[in-house]
Residue, then its C-alpha position, 0 to 999 in steps of 0.5 A: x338685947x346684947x348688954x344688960x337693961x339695967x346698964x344705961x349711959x348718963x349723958x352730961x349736957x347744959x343744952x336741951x338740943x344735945x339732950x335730944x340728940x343723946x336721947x336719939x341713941x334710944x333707937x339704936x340697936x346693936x348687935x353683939x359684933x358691933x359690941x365687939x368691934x366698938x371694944x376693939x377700937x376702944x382697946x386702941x385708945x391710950x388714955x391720959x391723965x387721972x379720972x375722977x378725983x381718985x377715990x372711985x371705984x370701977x369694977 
């Protein structure tokens, strides 16, 4: 395990099949290179727009 167990995604969805397909990702394992490499090509990926209703806080 590469990230921490206690970080789990929360998918959104209104369709019992889309929540199986999320539910697929339980299967998959990824290495600390395929982390990398996914943060990498997220670095590239200019975002747009305000998230959230502006009084959240990320960290």
């Amino acid at each position: 395990m590469v990230q921490k167990p206690w970080i789990v995604p929360i998918p959104g969805t209104r369709k019992i099949e889309r929540l199986d397909e999320n539910l697929g990702a339980i299967d998959i394992d990824l290495a600390q290179k395929d982390l990398e490499e996914i943060d990498a090509a997220a670095t590239q990926i200019e975002v747009f727009g305000a998230r959230g209703s502006g009084h959240e806080r990320y960290v």
